[in-house]
DRENDO-1510 file (C-alpha; in Angstrom, 1 decimal, always signed):
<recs>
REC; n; res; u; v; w
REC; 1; UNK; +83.6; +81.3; +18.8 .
REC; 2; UNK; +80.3; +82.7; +18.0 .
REC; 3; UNK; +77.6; +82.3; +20.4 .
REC; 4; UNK; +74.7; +79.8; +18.6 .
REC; 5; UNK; +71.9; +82.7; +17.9 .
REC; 6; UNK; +69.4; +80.2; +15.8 .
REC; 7; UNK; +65.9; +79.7; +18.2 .
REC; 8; UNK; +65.8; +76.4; +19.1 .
REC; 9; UNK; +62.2; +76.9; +20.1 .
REC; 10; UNK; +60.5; +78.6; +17.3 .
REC; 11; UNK; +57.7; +77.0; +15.5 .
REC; 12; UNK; +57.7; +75.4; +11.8 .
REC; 13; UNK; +56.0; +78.2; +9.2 .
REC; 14; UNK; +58.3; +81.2; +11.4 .
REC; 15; UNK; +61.4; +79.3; +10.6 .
REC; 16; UNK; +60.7; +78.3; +6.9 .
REC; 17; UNK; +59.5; +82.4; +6.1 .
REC; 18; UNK; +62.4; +82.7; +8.2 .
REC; 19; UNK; +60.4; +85.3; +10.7 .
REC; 20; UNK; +63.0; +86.2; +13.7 .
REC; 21; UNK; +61.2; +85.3; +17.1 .
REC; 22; UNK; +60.8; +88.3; +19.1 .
REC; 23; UNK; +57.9; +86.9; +21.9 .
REC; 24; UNK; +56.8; +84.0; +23.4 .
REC; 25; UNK; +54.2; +83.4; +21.0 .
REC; 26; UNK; +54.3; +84.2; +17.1 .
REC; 27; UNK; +50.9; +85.0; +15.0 .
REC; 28; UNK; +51.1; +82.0; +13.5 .
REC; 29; UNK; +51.1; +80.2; +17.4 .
REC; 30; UNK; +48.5; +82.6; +18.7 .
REC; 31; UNK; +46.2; +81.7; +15.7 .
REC; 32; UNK; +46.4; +78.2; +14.9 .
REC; 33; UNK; +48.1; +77.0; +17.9 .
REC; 34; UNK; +50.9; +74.8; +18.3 .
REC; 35; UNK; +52.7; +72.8; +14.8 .
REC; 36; UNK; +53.8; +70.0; +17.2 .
REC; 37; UNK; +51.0; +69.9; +19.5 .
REC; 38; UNK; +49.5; +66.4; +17.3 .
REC; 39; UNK; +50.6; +64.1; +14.7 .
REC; 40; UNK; +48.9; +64.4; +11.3 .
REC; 41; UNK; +47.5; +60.7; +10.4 .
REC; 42; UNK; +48.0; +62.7; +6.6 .
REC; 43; UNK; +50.9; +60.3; +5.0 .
REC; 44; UNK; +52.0; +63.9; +3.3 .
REC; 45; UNK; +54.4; +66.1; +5.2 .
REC; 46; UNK; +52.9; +69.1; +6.1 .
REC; 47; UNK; +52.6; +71.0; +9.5 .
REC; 48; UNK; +49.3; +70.4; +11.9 .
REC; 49; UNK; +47.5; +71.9; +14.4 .
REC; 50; UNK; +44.1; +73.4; +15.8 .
REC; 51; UNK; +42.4; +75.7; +14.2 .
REC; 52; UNK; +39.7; +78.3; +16.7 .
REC; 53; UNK; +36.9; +79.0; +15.3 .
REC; 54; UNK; +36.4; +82.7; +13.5 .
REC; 55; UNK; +34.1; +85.1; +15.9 .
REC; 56; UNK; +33.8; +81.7; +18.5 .
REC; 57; UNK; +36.2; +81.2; +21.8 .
REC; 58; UNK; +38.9; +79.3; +20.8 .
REC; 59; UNK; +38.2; +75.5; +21.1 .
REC; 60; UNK; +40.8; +72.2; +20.2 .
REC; 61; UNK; +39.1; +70.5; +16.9 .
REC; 62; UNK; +40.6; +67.5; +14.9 .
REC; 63; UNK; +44.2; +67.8; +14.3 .
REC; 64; UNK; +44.6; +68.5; +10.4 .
REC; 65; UNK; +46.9; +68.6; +8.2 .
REC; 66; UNK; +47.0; +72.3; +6.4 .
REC; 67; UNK; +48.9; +71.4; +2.9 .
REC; 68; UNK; +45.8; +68.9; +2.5 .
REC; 69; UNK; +43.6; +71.2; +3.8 .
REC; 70; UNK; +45.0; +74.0; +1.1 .
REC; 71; UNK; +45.1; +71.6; -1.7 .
REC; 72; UNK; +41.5; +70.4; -1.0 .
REC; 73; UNK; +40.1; +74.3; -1.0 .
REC; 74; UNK; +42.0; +74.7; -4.2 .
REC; 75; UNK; +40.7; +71.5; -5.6 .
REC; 76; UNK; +37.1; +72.5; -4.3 .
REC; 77; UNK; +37.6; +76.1; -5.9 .
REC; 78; UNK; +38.4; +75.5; -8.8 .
REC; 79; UNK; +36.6; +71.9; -10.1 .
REC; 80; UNK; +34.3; +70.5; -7.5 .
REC; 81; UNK; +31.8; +73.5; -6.7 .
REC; 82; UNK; +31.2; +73.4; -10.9 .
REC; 83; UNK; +29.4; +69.9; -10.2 .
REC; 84; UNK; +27.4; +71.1; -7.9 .
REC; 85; UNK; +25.0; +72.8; -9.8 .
REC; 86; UNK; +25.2; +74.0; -13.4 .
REC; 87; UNK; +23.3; +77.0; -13.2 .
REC; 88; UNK; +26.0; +79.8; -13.3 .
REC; 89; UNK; +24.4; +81.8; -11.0 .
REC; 90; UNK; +24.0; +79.0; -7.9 .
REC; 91; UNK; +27.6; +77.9; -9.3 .
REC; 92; UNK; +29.0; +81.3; -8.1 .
REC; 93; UNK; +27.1; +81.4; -4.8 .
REC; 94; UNK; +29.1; +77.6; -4.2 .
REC; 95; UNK; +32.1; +79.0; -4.8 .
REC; 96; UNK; +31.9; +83.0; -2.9 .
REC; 97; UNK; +28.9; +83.1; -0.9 .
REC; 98; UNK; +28.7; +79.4; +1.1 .
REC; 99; UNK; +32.7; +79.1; +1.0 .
REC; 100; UNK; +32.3; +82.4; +2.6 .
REC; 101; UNK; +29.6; +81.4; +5.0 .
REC; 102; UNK; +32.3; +78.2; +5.7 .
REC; 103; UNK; +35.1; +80.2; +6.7 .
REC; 104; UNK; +32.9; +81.6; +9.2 .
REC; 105; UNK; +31.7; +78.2; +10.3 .
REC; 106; UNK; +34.3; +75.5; +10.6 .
REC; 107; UNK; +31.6; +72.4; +10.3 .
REC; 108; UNK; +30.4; +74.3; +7.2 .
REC; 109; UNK; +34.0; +74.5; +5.6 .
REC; 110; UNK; +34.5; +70.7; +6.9 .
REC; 111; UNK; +31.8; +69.5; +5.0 .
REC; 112; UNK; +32.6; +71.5; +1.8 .
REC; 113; UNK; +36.4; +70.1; +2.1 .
REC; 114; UNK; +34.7; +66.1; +2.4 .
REC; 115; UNK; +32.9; +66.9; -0.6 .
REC; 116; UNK; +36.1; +68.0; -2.6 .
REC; 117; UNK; +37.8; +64.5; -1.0 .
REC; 118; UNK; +35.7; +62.5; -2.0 .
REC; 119; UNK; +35.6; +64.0; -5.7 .
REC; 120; UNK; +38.9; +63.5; -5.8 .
REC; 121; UNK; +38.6; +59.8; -4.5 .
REC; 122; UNK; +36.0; +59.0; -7.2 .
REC; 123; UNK; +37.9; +61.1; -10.1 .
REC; 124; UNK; +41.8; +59.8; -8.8 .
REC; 125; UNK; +40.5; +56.4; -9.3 .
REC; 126; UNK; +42.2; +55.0; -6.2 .
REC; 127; UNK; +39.8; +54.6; -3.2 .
REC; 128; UNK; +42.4; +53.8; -1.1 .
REC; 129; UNK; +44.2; +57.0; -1.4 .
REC; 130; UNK; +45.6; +59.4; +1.0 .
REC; 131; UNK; +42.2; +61.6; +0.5 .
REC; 132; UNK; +40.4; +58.7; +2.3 .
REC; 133; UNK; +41.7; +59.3; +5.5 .
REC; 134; UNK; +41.0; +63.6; +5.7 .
REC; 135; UNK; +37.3; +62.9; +3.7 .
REC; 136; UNK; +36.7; +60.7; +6.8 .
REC; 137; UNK; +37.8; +63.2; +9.7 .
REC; 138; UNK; +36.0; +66.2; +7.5 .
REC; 139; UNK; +32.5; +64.6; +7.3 .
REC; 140; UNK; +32.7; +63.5; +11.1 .
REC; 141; UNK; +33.4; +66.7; +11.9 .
REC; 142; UNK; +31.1; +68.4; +9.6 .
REC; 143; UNK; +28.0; +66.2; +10.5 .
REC; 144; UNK; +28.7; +66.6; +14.4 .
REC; 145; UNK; +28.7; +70.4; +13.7 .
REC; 146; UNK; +25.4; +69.7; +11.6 .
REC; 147; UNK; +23.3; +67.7; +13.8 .
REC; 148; UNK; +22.8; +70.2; +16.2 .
REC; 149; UNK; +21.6; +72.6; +13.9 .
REC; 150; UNK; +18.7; +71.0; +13.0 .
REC; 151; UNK; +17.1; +70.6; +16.5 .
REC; 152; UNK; +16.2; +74.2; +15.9 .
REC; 153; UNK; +16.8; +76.5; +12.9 .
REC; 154; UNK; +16.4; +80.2; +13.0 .
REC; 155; UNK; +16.9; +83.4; +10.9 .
REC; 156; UNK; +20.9; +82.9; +11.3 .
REC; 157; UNK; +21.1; +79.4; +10.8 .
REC; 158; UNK; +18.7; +79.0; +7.9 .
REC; 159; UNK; +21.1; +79.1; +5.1 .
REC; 160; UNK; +24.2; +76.9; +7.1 .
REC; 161; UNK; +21.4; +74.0; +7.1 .
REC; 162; UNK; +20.5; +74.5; +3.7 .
REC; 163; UNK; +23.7; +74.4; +2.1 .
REC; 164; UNK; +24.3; +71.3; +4.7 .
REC; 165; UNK; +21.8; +69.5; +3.4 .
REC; 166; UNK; +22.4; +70.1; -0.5 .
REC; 167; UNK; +26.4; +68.9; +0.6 .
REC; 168; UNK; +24.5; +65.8; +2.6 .
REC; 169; UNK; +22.7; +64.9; -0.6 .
REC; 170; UNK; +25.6; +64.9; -2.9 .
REC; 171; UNK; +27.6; +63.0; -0.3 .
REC; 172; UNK; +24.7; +60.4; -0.2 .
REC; 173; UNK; +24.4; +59.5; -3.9 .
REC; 174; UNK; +28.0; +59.2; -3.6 .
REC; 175; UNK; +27.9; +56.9; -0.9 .
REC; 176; UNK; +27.1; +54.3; -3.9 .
REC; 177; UNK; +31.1; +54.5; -5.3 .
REC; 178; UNK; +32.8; +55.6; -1.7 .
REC; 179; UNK; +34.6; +53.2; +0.0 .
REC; 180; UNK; +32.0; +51.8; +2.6 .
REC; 181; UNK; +33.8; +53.9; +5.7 .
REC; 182; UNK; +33.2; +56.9; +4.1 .
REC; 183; UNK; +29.5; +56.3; +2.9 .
REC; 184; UNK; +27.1; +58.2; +4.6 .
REC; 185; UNK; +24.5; +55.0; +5.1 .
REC; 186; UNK; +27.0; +53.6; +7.2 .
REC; 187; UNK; +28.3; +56.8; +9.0 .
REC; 188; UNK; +28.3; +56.4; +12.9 .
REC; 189; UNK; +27.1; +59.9; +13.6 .
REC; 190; UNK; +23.2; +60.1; +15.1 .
REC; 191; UNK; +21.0; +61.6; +12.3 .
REC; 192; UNK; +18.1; +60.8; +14.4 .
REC; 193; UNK; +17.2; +57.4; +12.7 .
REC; 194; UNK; +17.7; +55.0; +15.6 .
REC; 195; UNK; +20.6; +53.7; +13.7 .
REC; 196; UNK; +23.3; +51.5; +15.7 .
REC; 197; UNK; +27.0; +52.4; +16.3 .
REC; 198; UNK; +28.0; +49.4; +14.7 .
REC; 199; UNK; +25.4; +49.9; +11.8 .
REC; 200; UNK; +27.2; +48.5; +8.5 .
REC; 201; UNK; +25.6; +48.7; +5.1 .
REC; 202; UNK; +23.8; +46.2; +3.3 .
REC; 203; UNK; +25.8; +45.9; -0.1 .
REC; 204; UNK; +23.6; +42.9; -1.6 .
REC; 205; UNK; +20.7; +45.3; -3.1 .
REC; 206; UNK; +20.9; +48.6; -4.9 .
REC; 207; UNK; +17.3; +48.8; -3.8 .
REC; 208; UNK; +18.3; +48.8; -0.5 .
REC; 209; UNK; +20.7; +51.1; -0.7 .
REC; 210; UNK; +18.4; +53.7; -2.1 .
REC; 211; UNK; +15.9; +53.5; +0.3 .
REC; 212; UNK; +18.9; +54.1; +3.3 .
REC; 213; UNK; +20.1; +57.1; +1.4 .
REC; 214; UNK; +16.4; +58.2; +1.5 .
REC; 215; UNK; +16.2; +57.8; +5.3 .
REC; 216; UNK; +19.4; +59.5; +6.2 .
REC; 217; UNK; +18.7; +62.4; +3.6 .
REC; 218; UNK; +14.9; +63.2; +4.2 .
REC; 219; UNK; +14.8; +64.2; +7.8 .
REC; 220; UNK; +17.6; +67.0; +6.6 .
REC; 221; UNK; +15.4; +68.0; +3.7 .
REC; 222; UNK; +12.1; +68.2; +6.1 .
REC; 223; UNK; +13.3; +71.1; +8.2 .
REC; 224; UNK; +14.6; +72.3; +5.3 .
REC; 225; UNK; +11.1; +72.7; +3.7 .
REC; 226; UNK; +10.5; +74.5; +7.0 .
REC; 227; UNK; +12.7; +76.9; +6.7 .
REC; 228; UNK; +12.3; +77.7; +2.6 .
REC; 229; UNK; +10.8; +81.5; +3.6 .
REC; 230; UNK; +13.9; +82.7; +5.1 .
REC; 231; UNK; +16.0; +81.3; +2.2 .
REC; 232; UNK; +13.9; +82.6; -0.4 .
REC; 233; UNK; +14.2; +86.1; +1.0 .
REC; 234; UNK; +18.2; +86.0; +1.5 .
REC; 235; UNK; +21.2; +85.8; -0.5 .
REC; 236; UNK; +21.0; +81.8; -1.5 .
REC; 237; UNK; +17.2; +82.5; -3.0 .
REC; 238; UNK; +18.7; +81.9; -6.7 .
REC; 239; UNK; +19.3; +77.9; -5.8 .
REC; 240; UNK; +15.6; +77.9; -4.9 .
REC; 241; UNK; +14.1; +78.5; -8.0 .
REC; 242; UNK; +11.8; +76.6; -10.4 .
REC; 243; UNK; +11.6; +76.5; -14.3 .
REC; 244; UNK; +8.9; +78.1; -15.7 .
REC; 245; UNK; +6.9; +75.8; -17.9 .
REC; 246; UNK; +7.5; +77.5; -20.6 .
REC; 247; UNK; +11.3; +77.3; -20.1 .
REC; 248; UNK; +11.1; +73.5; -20.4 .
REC; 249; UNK; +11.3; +71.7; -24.0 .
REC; 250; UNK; +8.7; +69.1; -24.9 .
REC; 251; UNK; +9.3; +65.4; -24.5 .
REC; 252; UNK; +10.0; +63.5; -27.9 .
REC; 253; UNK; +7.6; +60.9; -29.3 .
REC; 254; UNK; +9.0; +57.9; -27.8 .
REC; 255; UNK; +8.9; +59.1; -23.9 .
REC; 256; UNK; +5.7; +60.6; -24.7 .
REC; 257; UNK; +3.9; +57.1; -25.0 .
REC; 258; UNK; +6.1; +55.6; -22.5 .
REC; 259; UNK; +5.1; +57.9; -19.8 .
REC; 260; UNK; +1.2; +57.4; -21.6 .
REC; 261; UNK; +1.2; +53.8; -21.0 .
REC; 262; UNK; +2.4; +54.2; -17.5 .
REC; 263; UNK; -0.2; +56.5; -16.5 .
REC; 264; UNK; -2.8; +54.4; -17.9 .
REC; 265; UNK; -1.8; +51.6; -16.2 .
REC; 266; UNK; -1.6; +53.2; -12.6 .
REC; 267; UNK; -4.5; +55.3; -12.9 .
REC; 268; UNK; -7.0; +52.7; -11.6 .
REC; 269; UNK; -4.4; +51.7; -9.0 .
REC; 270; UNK; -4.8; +52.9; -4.9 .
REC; 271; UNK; -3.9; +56.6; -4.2 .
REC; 272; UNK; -0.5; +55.9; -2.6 .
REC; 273; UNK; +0.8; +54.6; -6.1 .
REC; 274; UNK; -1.6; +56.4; -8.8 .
REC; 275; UNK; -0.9; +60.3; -7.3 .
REC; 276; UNK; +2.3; +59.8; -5.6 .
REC; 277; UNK; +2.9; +63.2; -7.3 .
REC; 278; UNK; +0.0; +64.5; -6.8 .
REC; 279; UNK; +0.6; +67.6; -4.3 .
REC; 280; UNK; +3.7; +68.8; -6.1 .
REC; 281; UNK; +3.3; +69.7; -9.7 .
REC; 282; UNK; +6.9; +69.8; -10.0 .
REC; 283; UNK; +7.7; +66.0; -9.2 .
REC; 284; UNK; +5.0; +64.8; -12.0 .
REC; 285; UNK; +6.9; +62.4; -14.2 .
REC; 286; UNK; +6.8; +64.0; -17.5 .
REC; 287; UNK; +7.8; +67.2; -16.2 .
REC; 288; UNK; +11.4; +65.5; -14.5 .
REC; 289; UNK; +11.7; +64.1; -18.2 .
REC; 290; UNK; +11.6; +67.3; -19.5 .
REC; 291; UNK; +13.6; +68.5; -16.9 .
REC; 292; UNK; +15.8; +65.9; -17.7 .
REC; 293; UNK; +16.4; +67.7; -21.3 .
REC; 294; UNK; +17.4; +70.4; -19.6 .
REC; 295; UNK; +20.8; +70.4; -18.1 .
REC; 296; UNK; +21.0; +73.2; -16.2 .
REC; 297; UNK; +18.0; +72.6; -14.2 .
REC; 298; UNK; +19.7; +68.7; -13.6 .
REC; 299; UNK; +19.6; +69.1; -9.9 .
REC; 300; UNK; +15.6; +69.5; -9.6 .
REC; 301; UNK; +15.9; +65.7; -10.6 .
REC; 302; UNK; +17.4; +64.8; -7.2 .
REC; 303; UNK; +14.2; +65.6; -5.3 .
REC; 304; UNK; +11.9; +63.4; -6.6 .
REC; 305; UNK; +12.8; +60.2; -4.4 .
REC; 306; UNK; +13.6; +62.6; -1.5 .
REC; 307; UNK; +9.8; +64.4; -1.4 .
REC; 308; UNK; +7.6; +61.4; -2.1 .
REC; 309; UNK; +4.7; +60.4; +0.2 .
REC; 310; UNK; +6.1; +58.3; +2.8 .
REC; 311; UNK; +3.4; +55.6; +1.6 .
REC; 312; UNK; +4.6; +55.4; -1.8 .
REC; 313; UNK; +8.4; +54.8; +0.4 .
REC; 314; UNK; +6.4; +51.9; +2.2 .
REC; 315; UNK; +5.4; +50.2; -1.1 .
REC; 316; UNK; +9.0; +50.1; -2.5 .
REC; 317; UNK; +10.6; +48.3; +0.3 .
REC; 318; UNK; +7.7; +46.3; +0.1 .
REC; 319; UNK; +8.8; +45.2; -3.9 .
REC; 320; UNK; +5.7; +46.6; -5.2 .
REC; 321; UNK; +6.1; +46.1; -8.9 .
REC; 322; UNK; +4.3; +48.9; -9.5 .
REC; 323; UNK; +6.2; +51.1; -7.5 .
REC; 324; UNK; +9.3; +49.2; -8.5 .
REC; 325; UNK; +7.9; +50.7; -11.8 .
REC; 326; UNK; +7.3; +53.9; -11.1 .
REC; 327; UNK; +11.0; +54.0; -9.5 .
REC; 328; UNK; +12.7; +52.8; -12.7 .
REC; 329; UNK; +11.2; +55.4; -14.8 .
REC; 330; UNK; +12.5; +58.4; -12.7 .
REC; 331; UNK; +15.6; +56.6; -12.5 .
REC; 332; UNK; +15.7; +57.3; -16.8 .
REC; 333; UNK; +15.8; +61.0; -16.0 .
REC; 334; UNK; +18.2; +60.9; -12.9 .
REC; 335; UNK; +20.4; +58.7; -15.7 .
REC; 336; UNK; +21.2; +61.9; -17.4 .
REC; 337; UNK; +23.2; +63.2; -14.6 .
REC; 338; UNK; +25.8; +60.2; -15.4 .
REC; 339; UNK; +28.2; +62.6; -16.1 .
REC; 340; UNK; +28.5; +64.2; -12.5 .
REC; 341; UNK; +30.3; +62.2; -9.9 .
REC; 342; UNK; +28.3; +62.1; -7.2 .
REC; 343; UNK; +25.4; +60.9; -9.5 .
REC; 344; UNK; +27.1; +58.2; -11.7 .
REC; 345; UNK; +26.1; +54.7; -11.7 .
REC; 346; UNK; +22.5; +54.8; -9.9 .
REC; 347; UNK; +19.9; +55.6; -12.9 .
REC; 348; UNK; +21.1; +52.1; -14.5 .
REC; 349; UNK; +21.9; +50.1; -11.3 .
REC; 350; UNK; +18.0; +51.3; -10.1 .
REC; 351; UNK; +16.7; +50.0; -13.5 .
REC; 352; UNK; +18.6; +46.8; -14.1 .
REC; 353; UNK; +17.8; +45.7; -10.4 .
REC; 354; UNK; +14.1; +46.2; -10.7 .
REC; 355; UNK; +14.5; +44.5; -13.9 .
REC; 356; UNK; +15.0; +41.4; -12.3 .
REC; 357; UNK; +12.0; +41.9; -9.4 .
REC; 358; UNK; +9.1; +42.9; -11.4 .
REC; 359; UNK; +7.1; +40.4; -13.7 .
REC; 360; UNK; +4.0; +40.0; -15.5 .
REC; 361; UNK; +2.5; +42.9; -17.1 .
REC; 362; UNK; +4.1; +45.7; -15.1 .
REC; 363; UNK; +7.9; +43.9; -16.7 .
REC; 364; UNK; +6.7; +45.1; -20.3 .
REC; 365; UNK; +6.4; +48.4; -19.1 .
REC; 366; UNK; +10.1; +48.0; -18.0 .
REC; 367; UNK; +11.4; +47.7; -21.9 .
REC; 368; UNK; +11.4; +51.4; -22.2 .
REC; 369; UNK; +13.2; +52.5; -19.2 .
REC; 370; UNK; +16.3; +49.2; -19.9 .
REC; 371; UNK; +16.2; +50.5; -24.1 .
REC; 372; UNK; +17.0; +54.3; -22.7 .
REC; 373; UNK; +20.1; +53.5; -20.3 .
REC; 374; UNK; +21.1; +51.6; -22.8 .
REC; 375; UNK; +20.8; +47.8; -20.6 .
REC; 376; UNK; +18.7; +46.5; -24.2 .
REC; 377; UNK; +19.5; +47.5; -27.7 .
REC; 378; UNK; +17.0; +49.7; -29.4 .
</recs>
């Protein structure tokens, strides 16, 4: 009888290429470690382990589950970076340069694989779907790599925390259509806002809401603002830029006297509401309108809420009809981004909400901004 050859010991991905074991440890083992070392909580069938990070000492992270892992990265590189940003140029450096960046930083590439989860989550239509599960252990890990990082940002770590923060701000307007474990105003990991462990969101108020997205995304976007030299001299400097005005189109007759009326009526007002533009040119609201007309310069829209004066923040919380006001009317331009996934649902849930807040005068001035999401016929 035949002596039973067959290696009992080898590990999954040698035996199904069918590699023949010649030392203790294969190059698979030696560099993602062992297949059976840890169960994937993945309900697919796919072989787990660690992964080291590239140029780092090799270090245990989450177990994951690779045919997820190589479906999300297909997913992300072929659909999700395209909603990202529609500028072809900043659409190419999502798909080579930062996936590059993220296969040299592993809480990088986690964040970028969340991202791609939770598009699928909101496109699959089934929130409770095995994408849950990996979105959940990819942002945890991606945020605690993240965190750090902003404490002090340098030469080398300038673009990691800017494309952080752009993935941060995507996964926060998400948050509104995530299940609540995944949302980031609910997410247990420190972002420096004194926010408890057992911190759940408030799901009453779309107002609310907003405002917690703005405090978990603004600190990010602060030492970002810091740090915009060293981006604009490197390789991601084509995300940075700004429209010309020239390059914009001009606003048709109907938003033009919208955006007259409001004006006229917060002129007289106190200077927390009547220039809460009035340091960036870019952030006026007839040039987001315009903005708004033109698609591939969509993502500009996005920093309005995020760069206002902190006292104009103070007056919203407060229900300040006039900043209610003010609110719904950038929420008509961020209403064209309806078709990206990340954006969709918040321009007309802003507007119908303050809808039912603000009265007296200030609710005439509301007509406009219910006619164009379409809440009133007109």
């Amino acid at each position: 009888m035949k002596d039973h050859t067959k290696s009992r010991r080898g590990c999954f991905q040698c035996k199904k290429r069918k590699v023949k074991r010649r030392r203790e440890h294969c190059s698979y083992l030696d560099q993602f470690g062992s297949a059976e070392s840890s169960p994937c909580s993945c309900p697919a069938r796919h072989p787990v382990g660690r992964r080291s990070d590239i140029g780092a000492p090799r270090r245990s992270l989450e177990p994951l589950c690779y045919g997820m892992d190589l479906e999300l990265t297909h997913f992300y590189l072929t659909h999700t970076y395209k909603t990202l940003w529609v500028r072809q140029e900043a659409r190419l450096l999502w798909r080579d340069i930062i996936f590059l960046d993220a296969i040299m930083y592993p809480p990088l590439l986690s964040g970028i694989l969340a991202v791609a989860a939770m598009h699928k989550i909101l496109t699959c239509g089934d929130p409770d779907s095995a994408y849950k599960s990996i979105a959940l252990r990819k942002q945890t890990a991606a945020l605690e790599g993240f965190v750090p990082l902003l404490n002090s940002v340098t030469k080398e770590t300038a673009e990691i925390v800017y494309s952080f923060s752009l993935l941060v701000s995507y996964w926060a307007f998400a948050s509104l259509r995530l299940p609540l474990e995944l949302s980031i105003l609910s997410t247990t990991v420190d972002l420096e806002l004194s926010q408890d462990a057992n911190y759940s969101l408030p799901t009453g108020s779309i107002l609310t809401q907003f405002l917690e997205l703005l405090k978990r995304v603004r600190p990010t976007h602060a030492v970002l603002n810091e740090t915009r030299p060293l981006v604009l001299t490197g390789k991601l400097s084509p995300m940075s830029k700004v429209p010309e005005d020239g390059e914009l189109p001009g606003l048709d007759e109907d938003t033009k006297s919208a955006l007259s009326a409001l004006d006229r009526h917060i002129h007289p007002l106190p200077r927390c509401l009547s220039e809460y533009h009035a340091s960036i040119p870019l952030l006026k609201m007839d040039t987001m309108h315009r903005i708004a007309l033109k698609p591939e310069w969509g993502e500009l829209i996005v920093a309005w809420p995020i760069r206002l004066a902190n006292g104009f923040i103070e007056e919203v919380k407060l229900r300040n009809h006039v900043a209610l006001t003010i609110l719904a009317y950038w929420a008509v331009a961020f209403h064209t981004l309806e078709d990206r996934w990340w954006a969709k649902g918040w321009g007309i849930s802003l507007i119908s909400e303050i809808s039912s807040i603000v009265t007296g005068p200030w609710a005439e001035l509301l007509e406009w901004p219910r006619r164009r999401v379409g809440l009133d016929a007109g």
